[in-house]
C-alpha positions in Angstrom: 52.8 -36.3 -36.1 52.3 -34.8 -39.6 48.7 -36.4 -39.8 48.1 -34.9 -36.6 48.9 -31.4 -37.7 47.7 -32.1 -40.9 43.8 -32.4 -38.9 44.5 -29.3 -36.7 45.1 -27.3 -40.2 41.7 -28.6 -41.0 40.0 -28.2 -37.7 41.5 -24.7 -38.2 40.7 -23.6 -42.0 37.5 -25.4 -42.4 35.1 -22.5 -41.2 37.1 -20.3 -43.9 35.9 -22.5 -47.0 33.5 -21.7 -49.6 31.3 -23.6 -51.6 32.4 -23.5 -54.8 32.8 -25.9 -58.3 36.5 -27.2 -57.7 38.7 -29.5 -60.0 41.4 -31.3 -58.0 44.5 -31.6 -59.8 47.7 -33.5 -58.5 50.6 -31.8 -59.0 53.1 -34.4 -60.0 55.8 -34.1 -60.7 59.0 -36.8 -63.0 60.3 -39.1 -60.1 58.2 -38.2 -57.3 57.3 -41.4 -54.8 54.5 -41.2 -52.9 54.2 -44.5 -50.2 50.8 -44.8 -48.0 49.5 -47.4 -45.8 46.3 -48.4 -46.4 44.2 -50.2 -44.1 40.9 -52.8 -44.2 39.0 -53.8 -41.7 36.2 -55.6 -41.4 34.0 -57.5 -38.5 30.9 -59.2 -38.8 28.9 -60.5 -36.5 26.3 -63.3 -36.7 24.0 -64.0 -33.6 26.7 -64.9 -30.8 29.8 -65.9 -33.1 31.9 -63.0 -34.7 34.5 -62.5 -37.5 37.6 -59.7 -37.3 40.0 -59.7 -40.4 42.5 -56.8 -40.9 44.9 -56.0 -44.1 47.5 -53.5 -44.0 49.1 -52.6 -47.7 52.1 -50.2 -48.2 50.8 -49.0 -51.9 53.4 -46.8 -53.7 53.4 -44.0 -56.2 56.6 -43.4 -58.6 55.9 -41.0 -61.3 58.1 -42.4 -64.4 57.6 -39.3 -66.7 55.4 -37.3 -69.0 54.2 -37.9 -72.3 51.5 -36.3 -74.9 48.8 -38.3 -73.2 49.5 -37.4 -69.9 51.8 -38.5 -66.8 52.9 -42.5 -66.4 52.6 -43.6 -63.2 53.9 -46.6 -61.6 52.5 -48.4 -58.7 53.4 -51.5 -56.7 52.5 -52.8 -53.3 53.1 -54.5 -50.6 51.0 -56.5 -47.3 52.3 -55.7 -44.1 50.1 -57.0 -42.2 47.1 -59.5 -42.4 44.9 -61.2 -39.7 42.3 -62.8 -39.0 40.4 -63.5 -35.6 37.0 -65.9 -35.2 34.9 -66.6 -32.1 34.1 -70.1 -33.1 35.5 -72.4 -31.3 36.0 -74.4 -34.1 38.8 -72.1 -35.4 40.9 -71.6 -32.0 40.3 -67.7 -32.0 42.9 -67.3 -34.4 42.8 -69.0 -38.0 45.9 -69.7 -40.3 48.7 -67.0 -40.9 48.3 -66.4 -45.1 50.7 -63.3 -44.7 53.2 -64.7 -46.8 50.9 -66.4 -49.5 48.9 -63.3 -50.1 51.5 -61.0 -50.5 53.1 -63.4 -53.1 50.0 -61.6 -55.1 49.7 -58.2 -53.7 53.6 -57.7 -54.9 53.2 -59.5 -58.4 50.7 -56.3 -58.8 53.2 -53.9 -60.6 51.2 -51.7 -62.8 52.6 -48.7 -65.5 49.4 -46.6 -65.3 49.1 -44.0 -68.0 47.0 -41.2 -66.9 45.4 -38.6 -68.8 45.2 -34.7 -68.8 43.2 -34.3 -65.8 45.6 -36.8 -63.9 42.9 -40.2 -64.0 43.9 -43.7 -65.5 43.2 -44.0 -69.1 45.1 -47.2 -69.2 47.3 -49.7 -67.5 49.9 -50.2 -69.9 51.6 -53.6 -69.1 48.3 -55.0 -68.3 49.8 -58.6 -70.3 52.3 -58.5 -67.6 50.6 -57.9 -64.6 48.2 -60.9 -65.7 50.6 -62.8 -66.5 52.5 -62.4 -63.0 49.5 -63.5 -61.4 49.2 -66.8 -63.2 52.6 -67.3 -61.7 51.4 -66.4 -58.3 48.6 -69.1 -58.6 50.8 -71.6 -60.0 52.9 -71.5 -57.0 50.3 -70.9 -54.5 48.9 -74.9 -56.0 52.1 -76.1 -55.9 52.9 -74.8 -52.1 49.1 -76.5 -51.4 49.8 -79.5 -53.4 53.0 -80.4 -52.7 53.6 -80.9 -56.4 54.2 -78.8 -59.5 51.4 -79.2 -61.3 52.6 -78.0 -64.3 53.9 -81.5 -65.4 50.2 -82.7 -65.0 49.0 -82.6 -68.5 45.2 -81.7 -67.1 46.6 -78.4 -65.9 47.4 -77.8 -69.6 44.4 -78.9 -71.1 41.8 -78.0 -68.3 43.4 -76.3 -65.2 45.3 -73.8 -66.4 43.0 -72.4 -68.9 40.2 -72.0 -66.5 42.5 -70.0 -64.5 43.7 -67.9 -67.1 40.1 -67.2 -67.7 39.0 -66.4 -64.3 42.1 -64.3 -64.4 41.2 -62.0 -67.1 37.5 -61.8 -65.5 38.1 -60.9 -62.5 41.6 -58.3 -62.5 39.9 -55.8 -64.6 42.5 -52.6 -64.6 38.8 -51.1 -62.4 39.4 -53.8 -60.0 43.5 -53.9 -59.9 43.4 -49.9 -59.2 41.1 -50.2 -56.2 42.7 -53.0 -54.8 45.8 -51.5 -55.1 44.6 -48.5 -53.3 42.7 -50.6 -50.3 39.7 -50.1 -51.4 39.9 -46.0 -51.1 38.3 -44.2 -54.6 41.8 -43.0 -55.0 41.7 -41.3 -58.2 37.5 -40.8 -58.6 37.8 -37.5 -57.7 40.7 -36.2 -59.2 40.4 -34.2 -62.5 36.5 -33.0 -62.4 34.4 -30.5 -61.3 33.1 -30.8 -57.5 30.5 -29.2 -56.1 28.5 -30.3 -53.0 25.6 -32.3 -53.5 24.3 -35.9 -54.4 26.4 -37.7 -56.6 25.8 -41.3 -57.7 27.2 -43.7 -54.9 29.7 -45.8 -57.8 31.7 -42.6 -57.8 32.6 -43.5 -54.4 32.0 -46.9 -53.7 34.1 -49.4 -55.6 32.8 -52.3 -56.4 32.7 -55.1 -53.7 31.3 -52.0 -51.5 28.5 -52.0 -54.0 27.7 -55.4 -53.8 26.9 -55.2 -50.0 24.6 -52.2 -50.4 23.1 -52.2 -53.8 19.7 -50.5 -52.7 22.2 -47.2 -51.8 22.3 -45.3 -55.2 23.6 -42.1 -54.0 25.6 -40.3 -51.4 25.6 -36.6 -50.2 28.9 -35.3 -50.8 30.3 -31.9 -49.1 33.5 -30.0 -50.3 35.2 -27.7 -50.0 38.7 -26.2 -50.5 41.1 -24.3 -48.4 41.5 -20.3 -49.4 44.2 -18.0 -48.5 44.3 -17.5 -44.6 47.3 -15.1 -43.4 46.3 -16.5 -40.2 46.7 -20.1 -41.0 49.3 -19.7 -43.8 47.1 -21.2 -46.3 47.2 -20.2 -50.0 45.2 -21.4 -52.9 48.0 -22.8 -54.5 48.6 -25.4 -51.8 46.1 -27.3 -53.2 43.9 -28.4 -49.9 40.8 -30.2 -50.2 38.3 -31.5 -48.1 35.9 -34.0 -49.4 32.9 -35.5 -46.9 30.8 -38.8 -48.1 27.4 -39.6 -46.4 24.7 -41.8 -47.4 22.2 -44.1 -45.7 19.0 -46.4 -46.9 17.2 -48.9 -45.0 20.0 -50.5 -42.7 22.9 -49.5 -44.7 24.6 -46.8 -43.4 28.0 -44.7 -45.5 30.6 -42.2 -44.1 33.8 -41.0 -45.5 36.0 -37.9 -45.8 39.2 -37.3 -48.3 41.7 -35.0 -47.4 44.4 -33.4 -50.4 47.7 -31.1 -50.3 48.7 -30.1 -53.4 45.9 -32.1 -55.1 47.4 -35.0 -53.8 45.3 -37.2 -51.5 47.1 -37.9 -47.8 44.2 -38.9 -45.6 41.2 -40.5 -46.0 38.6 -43.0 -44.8 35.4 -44.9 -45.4 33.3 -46.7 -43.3 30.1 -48.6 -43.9 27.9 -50.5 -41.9 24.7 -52.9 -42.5 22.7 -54.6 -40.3 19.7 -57.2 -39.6 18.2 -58.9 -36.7 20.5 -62.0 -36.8 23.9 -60.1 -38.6 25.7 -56.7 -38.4 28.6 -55.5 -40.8 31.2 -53.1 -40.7 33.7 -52.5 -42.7 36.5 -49.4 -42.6 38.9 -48.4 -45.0 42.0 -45.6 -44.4 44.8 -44.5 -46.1 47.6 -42.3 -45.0 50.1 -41.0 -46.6 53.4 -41.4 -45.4 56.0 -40.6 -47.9 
């Protein structure tokens, strides 16, 4: 219900926005919690077999304090849900439950994040930790496959394990753990700078795996716009509301998205993209939602 009337505010205030430079800015505040559900979807198609996986996270937001630098954030997470659905017959429709095996990493993902000034991540302060937690997560995912602990094997000390640490640190960057953590939604890319509508370089928006499937797409139109004082609607300046629309195609690659904020904090949002060729079409759609 509140996302409902949270769109019929928009539907409503939308015609009364300027086009102006904005900076959003969140106002936290010590011990708020903030909980969302995210949500990834993505189907592919190739000639007459087809592919539907989904991933529900419940990310949250608790705002530890203030210091000289700027707030410290932490975040954890959790998967709610996770499915996939093939057409081959090979798989029988629907392939092997890895709920519980994936979340054993999604949850090892508890991050400190210090922000700066203008309310963006300058650093992920127990980044040893979090690293560190998901070596342990491997180590028991291989031992659950194994059916050992491969710990006493002494070629996971001298061969395996080092490999692992190293594809470890290569691959959770604190980029890569923040828009993970966030289901893929540019969560914090548009917090703390000036906005105005135009083109803007499509990495602001697009994290990285996005990237990787449409690397030709180097910029997206972006529209915003925020919310001025209504008497009709009730709206004041101060609230904070923000409306934020994403755009871009090239070729067969097409981009949409729209980010919605109350009191600089964002509570809805979504991006979509899709690809295609003759033989295989992709589409993949990320939301969040606040609802905490």
């Amino acid at each position: 219900m509140r996302t409902i009337v949270f769109y019929i505010c928009l539907l409503t205030a939308c015609f009364i926005c300027g086009a102006k430079k904005i900076i959003i800015m969140p106002q936290l505040a010590e011990s708020d919690t903030i909980m969302y559900r995210t949500t990834a979807q993505t189907i592919m198609y190739h000639e007459n077999d087809s592919l539907v996986s989904q991933t529900k996270l419940l990310p949250e937001i608790i705002v530890e304090g203030k210091n000289n630098k700027g707030f410290v954030i932490k975040t954890t997470n959790r998967l709610e849900d996770f499915s996939i659905e093939c057409s081959d017959p090979s798989s029988d429709g629907q392939l092997p439950d890895k709920t519980e095996t994936l979340n054993d990493f999604v949850a090892a993902v508890v991050m400190r994040i210090q922000l700066d000034v203008d309310c963006r991540p300058d650093s992920i302060l127990n980044m040893a930790e979090v690293r560190e937690t998901l070596l342990n997560a491997y180590i028991r995912m291989f031992t659950k496959e194994q059916g050992m602990d491969i710990t006493r094997d002494a070629e996971w000390e001298t061969e395996t394990k080092p490999l692992m640490i190293g594809a470890i640190d290569m691959t959770y960057t604190p980029k890569h753990l923040i828009e993970t953590q966030f289901g893929y939604i540019p969560y914090f890319n548009f917090i703390g700078v000036p906005l105005k509508s135009g083109k803007i370089p499509a990495s602001m928006a697009l994290p990285d795996e996005l990237q990787k499937m449409c690397p030709e797409l180097k910029e997206l139109k972006m529209k915003v716009s925020q919310f001025e004082n209504n008497m009709e609607s009730g709206i004041e300046e101060k609230d904070g509301l923000y409306h934020i629309k994403l755009s871009g195609k090239k070729g067969t690659v097409e981009i949409d998205g729209e980010l919605l904020y109350a009191a600089g904090i964002l509570t809805n949002g979504f991006l979509s993209l899709r690809n295609e060729s003759d033989t295989e079409k992709l589409i993949s759609n990320y939301v969040i939602e606040i609802i905490r």
